[in-house]
FIKOLZA-1660 file (N, C-alpha, C; in steps of 0.1 Angstrom, whole numbers, plus 5000, padded with zeros to 4 digits):
% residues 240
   i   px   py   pz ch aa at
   1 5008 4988 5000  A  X  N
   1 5000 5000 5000  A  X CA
   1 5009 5013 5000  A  X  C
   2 5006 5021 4991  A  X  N
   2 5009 5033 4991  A  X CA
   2 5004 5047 4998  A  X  C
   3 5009 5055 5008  A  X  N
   3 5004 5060 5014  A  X CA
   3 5008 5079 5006  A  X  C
   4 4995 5090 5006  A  X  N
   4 5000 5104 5002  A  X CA
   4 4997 5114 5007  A  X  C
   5 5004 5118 5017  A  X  N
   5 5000 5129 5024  A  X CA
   5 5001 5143 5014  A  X  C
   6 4990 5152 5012  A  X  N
   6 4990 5161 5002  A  X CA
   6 4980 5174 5009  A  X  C
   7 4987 5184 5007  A  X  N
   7 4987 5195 5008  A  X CA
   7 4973 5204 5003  A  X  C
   8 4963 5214 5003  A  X  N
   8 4958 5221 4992  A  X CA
   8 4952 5213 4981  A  X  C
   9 4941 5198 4985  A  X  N
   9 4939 5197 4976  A  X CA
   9 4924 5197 4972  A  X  C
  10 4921 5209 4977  A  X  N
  10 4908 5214 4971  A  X CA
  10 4903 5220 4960  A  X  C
  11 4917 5223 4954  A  X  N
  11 4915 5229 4941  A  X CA
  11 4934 5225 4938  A  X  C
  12 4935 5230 4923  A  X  N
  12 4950 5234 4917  A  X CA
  12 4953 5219 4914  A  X  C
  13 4967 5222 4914  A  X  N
  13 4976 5216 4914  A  X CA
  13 4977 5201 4926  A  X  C
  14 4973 5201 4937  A  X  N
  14 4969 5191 4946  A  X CA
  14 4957 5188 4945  A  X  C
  15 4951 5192 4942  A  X  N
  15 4936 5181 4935  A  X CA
  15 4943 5173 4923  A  X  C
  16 4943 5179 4911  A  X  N
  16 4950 5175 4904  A  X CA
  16 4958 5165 4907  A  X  C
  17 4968 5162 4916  A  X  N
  17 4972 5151 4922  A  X CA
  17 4970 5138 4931  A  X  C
  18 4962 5146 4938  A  X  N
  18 4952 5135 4943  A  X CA
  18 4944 5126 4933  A  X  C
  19 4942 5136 4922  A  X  N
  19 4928 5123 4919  A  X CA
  19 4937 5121 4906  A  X  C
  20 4948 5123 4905  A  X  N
  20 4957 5112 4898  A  X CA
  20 4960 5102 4906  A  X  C
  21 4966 5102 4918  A  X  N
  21 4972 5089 4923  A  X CA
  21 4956 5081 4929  A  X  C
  22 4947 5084 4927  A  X  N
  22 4935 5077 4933  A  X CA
  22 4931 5067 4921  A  X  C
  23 4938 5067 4910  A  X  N
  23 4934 5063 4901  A  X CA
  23 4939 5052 4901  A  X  C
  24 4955 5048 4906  A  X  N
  24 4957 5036 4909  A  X CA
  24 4953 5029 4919  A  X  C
  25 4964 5013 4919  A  X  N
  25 4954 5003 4926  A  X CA
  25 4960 5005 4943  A  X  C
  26 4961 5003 4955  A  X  N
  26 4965 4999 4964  A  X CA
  26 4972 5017 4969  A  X  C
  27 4962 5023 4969  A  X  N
  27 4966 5037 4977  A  X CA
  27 4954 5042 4983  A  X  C
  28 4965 5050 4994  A  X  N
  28 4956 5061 5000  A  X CA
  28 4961 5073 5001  A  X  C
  29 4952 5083 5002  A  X  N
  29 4953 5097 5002  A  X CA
  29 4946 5103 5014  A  X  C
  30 4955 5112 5020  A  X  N
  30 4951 5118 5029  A  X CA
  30 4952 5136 5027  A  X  C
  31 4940 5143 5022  A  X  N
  31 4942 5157 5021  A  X CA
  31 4946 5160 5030  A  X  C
  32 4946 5174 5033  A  X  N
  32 4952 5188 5041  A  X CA
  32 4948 5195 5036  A  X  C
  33 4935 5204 5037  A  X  N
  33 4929 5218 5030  A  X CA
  33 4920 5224 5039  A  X  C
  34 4913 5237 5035  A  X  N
  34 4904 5238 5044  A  X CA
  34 4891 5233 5037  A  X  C
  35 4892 5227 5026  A  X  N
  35 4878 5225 5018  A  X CA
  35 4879 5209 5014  A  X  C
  36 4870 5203 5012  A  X  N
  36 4870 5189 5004  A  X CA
  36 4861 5188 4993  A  X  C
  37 4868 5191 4982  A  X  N
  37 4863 5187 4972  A  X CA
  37 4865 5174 4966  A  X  C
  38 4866 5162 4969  A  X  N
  38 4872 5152 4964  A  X CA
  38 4865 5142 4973  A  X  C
  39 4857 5130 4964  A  X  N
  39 4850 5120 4974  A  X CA
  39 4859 5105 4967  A  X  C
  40 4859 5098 4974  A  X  N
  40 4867 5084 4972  A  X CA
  40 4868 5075 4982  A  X  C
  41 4869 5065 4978  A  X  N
  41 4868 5060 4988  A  X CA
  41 4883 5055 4998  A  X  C
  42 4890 5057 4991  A  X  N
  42 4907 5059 4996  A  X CA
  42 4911 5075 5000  A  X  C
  43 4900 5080 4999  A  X  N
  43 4905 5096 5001  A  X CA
  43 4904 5100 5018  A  X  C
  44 4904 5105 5028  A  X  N
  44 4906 5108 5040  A  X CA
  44 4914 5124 5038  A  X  C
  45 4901 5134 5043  A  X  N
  45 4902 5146 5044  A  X CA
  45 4908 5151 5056  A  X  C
  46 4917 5161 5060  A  X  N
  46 4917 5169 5070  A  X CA
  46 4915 5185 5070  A  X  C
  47 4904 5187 5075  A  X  N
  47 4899 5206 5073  A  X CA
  47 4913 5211 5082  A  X  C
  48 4921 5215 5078  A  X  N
  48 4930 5221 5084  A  X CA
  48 4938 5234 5072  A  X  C
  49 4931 5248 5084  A  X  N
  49 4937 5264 5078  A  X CA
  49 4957 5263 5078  A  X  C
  50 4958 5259 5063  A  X  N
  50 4977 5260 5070  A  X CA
  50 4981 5275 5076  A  X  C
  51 4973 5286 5076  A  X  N
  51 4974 5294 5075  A  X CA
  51 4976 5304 5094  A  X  C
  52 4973 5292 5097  A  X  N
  52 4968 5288 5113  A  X CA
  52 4979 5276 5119  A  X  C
  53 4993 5283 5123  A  X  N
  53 5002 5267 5126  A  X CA
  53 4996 5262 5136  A  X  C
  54 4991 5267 5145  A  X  N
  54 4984 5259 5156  A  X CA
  54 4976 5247 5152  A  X  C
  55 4969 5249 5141  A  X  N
  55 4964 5240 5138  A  X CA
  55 4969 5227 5135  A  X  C
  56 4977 5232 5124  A  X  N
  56 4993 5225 5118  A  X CA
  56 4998 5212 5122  A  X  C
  57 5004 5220 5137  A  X  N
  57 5009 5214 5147  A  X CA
  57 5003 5205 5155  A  X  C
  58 4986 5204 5153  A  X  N
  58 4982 5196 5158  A  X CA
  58 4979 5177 5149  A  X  C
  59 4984 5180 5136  A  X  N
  59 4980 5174 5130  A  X CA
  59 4989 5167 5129  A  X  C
  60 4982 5144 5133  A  X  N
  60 4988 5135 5133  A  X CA
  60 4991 5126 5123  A  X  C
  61 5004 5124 5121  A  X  N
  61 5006 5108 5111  A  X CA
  61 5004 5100 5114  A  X  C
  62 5000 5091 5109  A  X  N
  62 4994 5078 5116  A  X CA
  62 5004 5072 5116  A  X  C
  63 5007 5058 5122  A  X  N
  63 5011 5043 5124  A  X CA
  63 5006 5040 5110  A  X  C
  64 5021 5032 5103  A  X  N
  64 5018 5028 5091  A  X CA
  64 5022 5014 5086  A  X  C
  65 5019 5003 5093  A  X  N
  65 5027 4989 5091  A  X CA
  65 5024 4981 5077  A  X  C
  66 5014 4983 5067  A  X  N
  66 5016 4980 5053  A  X CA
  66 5021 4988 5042  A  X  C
  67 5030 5000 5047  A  X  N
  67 5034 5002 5034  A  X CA
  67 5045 5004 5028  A  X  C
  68 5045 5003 5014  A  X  N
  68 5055 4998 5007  A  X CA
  68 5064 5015 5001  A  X  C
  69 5056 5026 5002  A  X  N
  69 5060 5037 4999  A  X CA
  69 5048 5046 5008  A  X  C
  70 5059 5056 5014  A  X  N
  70 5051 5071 5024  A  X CA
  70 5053 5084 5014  A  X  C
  71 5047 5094 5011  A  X  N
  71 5048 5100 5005  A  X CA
  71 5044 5116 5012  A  X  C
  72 5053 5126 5010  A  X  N
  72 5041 5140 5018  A  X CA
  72 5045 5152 5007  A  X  C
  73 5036 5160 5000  A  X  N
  73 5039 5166 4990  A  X CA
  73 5031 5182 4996  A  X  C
  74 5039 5190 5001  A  X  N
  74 5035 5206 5004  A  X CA
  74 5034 5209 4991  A  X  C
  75 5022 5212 4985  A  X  N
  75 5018 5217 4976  A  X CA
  75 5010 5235 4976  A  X  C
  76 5006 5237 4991  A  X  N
  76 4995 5247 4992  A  X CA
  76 5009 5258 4989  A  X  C
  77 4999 5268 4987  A  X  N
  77 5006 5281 4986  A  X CA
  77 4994 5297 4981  A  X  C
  78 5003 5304 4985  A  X  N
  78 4996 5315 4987  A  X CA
  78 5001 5327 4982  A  X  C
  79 4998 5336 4977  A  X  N
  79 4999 5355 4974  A  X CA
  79 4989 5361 4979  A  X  C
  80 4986 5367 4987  A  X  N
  80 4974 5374 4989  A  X CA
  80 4972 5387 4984  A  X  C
  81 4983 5395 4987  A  X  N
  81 4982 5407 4979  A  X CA
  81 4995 5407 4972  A  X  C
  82 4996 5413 4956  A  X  N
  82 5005 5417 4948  A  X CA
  82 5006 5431 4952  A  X  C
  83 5011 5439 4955  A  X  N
  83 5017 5448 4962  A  X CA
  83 5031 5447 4961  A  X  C
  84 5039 5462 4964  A  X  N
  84 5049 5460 4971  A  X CA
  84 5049 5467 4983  A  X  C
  85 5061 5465 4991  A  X  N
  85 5063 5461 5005  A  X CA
  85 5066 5476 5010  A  X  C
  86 5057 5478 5020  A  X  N
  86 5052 5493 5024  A  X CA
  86 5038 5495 5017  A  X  C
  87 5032 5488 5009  A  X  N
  87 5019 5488 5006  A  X CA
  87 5007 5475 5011  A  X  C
  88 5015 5470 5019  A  X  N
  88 5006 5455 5022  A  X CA
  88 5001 5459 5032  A  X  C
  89 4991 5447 5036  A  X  N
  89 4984 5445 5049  A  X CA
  89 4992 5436 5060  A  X  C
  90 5003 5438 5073  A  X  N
  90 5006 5432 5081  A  X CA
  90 5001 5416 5081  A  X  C
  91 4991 5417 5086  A  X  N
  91 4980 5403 5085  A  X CA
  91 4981 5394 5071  A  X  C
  92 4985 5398 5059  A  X  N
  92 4991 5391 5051  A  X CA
  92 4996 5386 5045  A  X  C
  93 5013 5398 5058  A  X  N
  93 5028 5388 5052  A  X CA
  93 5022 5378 5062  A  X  C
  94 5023 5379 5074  A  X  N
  94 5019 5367 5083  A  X CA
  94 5012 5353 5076  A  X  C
  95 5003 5357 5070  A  X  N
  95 4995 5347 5062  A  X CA
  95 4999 5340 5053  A  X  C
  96 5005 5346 5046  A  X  N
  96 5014 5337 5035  A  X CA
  96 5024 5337 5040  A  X  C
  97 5035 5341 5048  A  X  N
  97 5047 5330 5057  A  X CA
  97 5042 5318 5060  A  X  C
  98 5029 5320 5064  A  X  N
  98 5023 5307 5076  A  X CA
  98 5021 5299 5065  A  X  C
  99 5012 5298 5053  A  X  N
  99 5008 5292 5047  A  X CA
  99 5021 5285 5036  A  X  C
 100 5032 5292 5033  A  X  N
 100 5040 5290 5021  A  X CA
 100 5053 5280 5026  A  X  C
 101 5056 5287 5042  A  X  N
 101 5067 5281 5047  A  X CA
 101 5068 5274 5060  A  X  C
 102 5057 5284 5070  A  X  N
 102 5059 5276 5084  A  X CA
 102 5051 5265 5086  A  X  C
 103 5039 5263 5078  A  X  N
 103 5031 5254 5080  A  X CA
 103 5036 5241 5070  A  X  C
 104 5047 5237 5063  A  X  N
 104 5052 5231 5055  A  X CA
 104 5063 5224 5065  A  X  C
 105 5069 5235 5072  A  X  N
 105 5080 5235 5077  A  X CA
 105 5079 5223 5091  A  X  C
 106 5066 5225 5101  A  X  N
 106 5060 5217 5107  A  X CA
 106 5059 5204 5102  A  X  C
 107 5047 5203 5095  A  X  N
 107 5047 5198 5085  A  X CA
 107 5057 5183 5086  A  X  C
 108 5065 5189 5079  A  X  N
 108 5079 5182 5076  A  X CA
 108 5086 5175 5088  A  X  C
 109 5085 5182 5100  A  X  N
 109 5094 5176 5112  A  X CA
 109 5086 5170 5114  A  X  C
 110 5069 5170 5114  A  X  N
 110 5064 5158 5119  A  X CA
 110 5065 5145 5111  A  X  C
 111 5066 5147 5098  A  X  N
 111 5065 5135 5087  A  X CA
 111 5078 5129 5095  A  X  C
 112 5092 5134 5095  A  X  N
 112 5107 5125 5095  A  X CA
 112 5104 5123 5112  A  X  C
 113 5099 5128 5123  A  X  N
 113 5097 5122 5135  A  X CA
 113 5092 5108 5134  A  X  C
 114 5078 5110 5125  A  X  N
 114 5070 5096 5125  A  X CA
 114 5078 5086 5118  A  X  C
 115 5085 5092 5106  A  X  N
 115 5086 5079 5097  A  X CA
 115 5104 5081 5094  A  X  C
 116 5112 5086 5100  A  X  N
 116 5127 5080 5102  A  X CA
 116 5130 5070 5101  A  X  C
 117 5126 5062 5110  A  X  N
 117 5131 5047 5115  A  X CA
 117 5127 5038 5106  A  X  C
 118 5116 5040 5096  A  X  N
 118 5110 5030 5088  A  X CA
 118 5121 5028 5072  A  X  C
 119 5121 5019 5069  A  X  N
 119 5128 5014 5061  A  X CA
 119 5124 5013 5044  A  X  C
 120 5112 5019 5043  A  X  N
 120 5104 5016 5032  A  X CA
 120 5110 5028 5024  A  X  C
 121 5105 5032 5012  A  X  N
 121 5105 5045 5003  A  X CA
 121 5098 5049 5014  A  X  C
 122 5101 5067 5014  A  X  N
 122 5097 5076 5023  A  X CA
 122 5101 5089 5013  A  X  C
 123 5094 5097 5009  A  X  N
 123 5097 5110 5000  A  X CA
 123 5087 5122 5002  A  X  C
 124 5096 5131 5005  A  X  N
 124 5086 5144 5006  A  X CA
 124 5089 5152 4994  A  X  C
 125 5082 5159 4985  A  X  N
 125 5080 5168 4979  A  X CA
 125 5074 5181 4984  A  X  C
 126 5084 5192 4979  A  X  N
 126 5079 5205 4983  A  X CA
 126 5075 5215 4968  A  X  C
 127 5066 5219 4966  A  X  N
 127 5059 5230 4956  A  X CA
 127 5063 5240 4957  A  X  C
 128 5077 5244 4951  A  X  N
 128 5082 5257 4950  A  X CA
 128 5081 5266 4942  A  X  C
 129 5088 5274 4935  A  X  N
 129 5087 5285 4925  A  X CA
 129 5097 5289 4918  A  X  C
 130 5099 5290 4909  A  X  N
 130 5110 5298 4902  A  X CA
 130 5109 5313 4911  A  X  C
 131 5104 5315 4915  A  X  N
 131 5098 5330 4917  A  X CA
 131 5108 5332 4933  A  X  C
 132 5111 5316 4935  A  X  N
 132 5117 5312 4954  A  X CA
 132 5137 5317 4945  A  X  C
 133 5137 5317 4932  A  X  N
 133 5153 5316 4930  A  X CA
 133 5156 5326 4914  A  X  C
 134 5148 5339 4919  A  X  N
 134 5153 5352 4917  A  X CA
 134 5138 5361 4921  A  X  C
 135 5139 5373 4914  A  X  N
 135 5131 5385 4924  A  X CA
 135 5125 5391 4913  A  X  C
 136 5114 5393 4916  A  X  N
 136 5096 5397 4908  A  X CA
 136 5093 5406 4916  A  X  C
 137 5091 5419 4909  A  X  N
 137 5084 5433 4916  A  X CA
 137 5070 5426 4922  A  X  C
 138 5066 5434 4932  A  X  N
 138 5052 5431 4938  A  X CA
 138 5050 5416 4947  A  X  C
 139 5061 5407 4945  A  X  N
 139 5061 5396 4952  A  X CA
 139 5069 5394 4961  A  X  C
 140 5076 5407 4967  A  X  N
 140 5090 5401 4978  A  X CA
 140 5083 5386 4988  A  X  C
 141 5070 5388 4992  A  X  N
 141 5067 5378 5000  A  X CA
 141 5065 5367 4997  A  X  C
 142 5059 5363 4986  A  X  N
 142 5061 5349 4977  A  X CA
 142 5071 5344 4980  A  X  C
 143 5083 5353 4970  A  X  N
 143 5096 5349 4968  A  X CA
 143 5102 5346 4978  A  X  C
 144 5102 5356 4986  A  X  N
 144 5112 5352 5003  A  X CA
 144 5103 5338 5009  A  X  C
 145 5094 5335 5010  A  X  N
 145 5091 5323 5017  A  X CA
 145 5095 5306 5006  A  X  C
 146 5095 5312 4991  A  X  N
 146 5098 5298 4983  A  X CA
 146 5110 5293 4983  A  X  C
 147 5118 5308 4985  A  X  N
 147 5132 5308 4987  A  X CA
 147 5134 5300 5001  A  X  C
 148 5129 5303 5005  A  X  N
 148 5128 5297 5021  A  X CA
 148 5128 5280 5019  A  X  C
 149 5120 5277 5014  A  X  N
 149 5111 5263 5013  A  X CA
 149 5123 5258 5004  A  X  C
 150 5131 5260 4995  A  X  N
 150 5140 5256 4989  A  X CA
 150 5153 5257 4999  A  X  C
 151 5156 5262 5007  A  X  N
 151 5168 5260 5016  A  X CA
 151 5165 5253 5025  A  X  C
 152 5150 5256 5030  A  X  N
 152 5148 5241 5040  A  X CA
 152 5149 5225 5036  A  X  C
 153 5148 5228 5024  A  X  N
 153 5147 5211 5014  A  X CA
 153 5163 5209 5014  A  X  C
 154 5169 5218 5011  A  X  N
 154 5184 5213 5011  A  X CA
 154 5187 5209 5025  A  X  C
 155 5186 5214 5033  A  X  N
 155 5195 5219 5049  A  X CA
 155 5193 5206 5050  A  X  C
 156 5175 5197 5047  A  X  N
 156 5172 5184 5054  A  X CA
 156 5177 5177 5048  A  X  C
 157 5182 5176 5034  A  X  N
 157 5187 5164 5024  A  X CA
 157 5201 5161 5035  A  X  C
 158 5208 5177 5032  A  X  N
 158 5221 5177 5041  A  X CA
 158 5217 5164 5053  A  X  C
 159 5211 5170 5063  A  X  N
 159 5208 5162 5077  A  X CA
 159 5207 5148 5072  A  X  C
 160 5193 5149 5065  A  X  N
 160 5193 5130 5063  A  X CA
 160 5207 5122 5060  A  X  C
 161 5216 5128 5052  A  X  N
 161 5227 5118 5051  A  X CA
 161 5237 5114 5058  A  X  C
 162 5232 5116 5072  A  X  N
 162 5240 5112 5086  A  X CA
 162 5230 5099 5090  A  X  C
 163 5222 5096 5085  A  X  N
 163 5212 5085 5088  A  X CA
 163 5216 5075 5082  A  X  C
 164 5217 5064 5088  A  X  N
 164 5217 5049 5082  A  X CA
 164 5212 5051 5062  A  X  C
 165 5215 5045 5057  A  X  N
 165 5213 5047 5041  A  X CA
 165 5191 5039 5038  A  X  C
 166 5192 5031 5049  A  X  N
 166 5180 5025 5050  A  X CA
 166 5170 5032 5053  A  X  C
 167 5172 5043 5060  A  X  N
 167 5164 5049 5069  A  X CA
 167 5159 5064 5061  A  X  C
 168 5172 5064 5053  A  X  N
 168 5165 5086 5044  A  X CA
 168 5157 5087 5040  A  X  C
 169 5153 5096 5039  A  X  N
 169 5143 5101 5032  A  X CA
 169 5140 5107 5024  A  X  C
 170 5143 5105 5008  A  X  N
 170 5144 5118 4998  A  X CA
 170 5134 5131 5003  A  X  C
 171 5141 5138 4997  A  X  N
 171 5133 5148 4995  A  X CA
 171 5137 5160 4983  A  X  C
 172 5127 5172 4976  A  X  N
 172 5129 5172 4968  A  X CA
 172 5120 5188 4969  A  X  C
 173 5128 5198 4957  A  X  N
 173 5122 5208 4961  A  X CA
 173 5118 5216 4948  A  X  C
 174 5105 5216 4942  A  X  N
 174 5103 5217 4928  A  X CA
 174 5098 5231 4920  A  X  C
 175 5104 5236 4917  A  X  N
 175 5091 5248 4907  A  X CA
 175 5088 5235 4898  A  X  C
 176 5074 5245 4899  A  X  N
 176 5066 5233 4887  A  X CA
 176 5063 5242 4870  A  X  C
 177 5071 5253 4873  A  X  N
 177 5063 5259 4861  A  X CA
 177 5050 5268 4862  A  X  C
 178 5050 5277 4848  A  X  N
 178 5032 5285 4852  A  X CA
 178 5026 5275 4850  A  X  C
 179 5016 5277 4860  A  X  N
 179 5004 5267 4860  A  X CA
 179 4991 5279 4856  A  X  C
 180 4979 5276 4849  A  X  N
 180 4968 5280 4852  A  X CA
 180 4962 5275 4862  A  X  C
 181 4959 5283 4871  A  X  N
 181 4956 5285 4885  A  X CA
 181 4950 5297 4891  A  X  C
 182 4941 5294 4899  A  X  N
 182 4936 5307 4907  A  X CA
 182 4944 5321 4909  A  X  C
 183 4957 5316 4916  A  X  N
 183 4966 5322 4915  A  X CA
 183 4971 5331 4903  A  X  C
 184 4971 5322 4892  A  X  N
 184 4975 5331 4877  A  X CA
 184 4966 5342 4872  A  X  C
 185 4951 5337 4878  A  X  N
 185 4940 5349 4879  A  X CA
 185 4942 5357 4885  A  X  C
 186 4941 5354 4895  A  X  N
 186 4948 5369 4904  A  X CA
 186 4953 5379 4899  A  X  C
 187 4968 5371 4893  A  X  N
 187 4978 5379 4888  A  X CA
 187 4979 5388 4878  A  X  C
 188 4967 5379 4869  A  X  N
 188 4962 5389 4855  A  X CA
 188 4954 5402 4859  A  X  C
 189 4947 5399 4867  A  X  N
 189 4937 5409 4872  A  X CA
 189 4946 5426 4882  A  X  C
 190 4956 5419 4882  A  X  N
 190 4964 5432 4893  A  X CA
 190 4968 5443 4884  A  X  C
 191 4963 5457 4887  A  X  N
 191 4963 5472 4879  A  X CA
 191 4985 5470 4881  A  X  C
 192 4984 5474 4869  A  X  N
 192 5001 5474 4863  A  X CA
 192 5008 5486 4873  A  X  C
 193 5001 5493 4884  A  X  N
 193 5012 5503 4889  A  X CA
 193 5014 5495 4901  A  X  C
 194 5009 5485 4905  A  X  N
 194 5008 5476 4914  A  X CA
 194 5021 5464 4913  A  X  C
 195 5023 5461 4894  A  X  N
 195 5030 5448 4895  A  X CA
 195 5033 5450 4880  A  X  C
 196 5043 5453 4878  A  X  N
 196 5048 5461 4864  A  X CA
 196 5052 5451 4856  A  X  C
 197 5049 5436 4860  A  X  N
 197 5049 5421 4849  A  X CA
 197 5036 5420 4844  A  X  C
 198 5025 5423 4847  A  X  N
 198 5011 5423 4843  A  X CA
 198 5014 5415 4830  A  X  C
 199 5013 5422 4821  A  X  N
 199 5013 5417 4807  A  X CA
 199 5019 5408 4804  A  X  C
 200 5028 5407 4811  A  X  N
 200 5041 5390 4807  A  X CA
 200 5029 5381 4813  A  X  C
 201 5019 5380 4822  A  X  N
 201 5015 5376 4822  A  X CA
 201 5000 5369 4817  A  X  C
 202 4993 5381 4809  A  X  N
 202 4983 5380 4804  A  X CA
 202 4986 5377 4791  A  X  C
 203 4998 5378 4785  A  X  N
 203 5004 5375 4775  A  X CA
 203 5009 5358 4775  A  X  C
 204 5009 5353 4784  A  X  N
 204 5012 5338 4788  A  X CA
 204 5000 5331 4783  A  X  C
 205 4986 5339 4790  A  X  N
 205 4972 5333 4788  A  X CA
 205 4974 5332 4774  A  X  C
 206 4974 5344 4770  A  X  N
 206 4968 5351 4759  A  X CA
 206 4972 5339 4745  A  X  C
 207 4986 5334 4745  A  X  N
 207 4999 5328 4739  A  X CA
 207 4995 5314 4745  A  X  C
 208 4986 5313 4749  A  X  N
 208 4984 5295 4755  A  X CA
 208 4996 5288 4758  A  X  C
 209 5007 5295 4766  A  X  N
 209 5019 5289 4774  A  X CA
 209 5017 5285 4788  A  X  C
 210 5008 5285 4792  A  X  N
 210 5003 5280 4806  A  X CA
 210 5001 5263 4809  A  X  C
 211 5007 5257 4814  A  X  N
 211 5001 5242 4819  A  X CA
 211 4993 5239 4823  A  X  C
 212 4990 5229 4827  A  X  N
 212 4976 5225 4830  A  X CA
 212 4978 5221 4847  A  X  C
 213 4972 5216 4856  A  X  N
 213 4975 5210 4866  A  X CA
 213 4979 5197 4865  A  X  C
 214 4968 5189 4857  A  X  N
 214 4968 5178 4855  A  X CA
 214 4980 5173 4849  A  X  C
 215 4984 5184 4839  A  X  N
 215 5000 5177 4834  A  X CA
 215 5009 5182 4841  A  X  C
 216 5012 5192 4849  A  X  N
 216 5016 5191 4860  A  X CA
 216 5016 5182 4869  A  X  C
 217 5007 5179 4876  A  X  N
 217 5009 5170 4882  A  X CA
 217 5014 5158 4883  A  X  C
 218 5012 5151 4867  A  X  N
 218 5017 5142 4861  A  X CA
 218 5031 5142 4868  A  X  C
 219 5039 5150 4859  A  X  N
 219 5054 5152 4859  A  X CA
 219 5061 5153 4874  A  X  C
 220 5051 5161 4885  A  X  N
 220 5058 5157 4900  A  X CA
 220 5057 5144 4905  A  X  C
 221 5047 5140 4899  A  X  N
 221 5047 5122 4901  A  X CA
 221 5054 5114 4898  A  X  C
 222 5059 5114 4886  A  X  N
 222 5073 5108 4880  A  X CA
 222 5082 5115 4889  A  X  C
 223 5087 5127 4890  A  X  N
 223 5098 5128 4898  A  X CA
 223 5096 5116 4910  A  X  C
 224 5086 5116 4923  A  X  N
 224 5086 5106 4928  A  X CA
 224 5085 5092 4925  A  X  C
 225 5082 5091 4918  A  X  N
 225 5081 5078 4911  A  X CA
 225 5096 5073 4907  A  X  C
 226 5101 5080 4904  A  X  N
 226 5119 5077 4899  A  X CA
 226 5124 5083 4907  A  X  C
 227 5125 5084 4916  A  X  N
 227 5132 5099 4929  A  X CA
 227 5146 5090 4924  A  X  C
 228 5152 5076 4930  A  X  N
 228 5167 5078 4928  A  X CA
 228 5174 5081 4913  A  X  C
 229 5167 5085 4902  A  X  N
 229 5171 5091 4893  A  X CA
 229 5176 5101 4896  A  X  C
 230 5173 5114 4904  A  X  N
 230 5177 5126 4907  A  X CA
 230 5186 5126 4920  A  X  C
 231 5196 5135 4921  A  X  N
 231 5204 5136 4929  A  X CA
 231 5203 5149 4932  A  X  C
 232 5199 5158 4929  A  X  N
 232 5197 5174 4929  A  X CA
 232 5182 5175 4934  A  X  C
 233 5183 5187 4949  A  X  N
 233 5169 5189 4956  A  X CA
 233 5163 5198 4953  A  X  C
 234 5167 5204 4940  A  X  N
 234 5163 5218 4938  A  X CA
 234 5161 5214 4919  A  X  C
 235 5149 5212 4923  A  X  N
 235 5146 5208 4902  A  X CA
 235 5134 5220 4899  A  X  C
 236 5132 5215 4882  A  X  N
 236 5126 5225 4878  A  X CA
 236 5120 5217 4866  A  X  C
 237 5106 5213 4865  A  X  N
 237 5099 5208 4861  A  X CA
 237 5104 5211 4842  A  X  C
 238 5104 5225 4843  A  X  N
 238 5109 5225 4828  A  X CA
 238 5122 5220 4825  A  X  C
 239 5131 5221 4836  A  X  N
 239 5142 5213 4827  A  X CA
 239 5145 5200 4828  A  X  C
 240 5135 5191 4832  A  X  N
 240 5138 5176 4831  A  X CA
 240 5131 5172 4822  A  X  C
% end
């Protein structure tokens, strides 16, 4: 049995994932969102605000004695306001820190507490950004938290390789590329004195260069799926 702990999968990119891997035989899925859009009978929801660590924090991995692969994929993510910095709302860097990086961040030390010692495949995936490894007017706070979530993936790869070879845990730290996404709406919609990329982005729509989730998601699956192919924790969906 395959076990997938997944992030945000009420819409995007984590739906999209979920109800790819539901399609095979001998899995389970366990969301993380505040919404459940997804019925199955392998599916097992948790209403949990990442946006709220307390909650986060409260949230248990189970005891896993049939499986053959553990999986945990931080997918959620957030922009709330496109702005730049001196123009935001307080309450919204907080919110997207919490949501992009601290709540991932938890997250993560609970997955390698529970599942260290187990010997099976064990792989976490983190949903990063190109946007985490260089700098976009109007997004310092995106950027600073993906950038974040990309140094945390390394620091742990570092750590794990003090552990027995039986015992690691890949892990892996991805831009996936534009996705059409709520998020990409957003983006088109923000007045240009706001976020002086506007058009590169409505010109993305416009140019049908946007991916899908679904083929997205595909492609982070294969990464797990072949994880010892890659030796690098910092990939980029377009260049493999």
């Amino acid at each position: 049995m395959k076990y997938y702990f997944i992030t945000g999968t009420s819409r995007g990119i984590g739906k999209a994932i979920a109800e790819n891997v539901l399609k095979k035989e001998n899995v389970k899925v366990y969301g993380i969102s505040r919404n459940c859009t997804i019925s199955h009978r392998n599916y097992n929801h948790s209403d949990i605000d990442l946006s709220k660590p307390d909650n986060t924090q409260n949230y248990k991995f189970p005891e896993i004695s049939d499986s053959s692969e553990i999986v945990l994929i931080n997918n959620a993510g957030v922009m709330s306001e496109i702005k730049r910095i001196g123009m935001q709302k307080n309450k919204n860097i907080i919110n997207d820190y919490n949501v992009n990086i601290v709540s991932p961040s938890i997250l993560i030390n609970n997955f390698i507490k529970k599942y260290q010692d187990y010997k099976n495949k064990r792989t976490i995936l983190n949903v990063s950004s190109g946007a985490g490894r260089h700098t976009v007017d109007a997004w310092s706070v995106y950027c600073a938290s993906k950038a974040a979530l990309d140094m945390y993936s390394q620091n742990i790869n570092l750590e794990q390789s003090f552990y027995p070879e039986e015992n690691r845990i890949k892990i892996f730290s991805v831009a996936p590329g534009v996705i059409e996404t709520a998020m990409q709406e957003q983006i088109r919609k923000t007045p240009e004195k706001h976020f002086s990329d506007v058009e590169k982005f409505v010109n993305l729509k416009n140019n049908d260069l946007l991916s899908s989730p679904e083929s997205t998601a595909e492609k982070l699956l294969n990464i797990i799926a072949d994880s010892d192919r890659f030796s690098d924790v910092i990939l980029d969906v377009r260049n493999l």
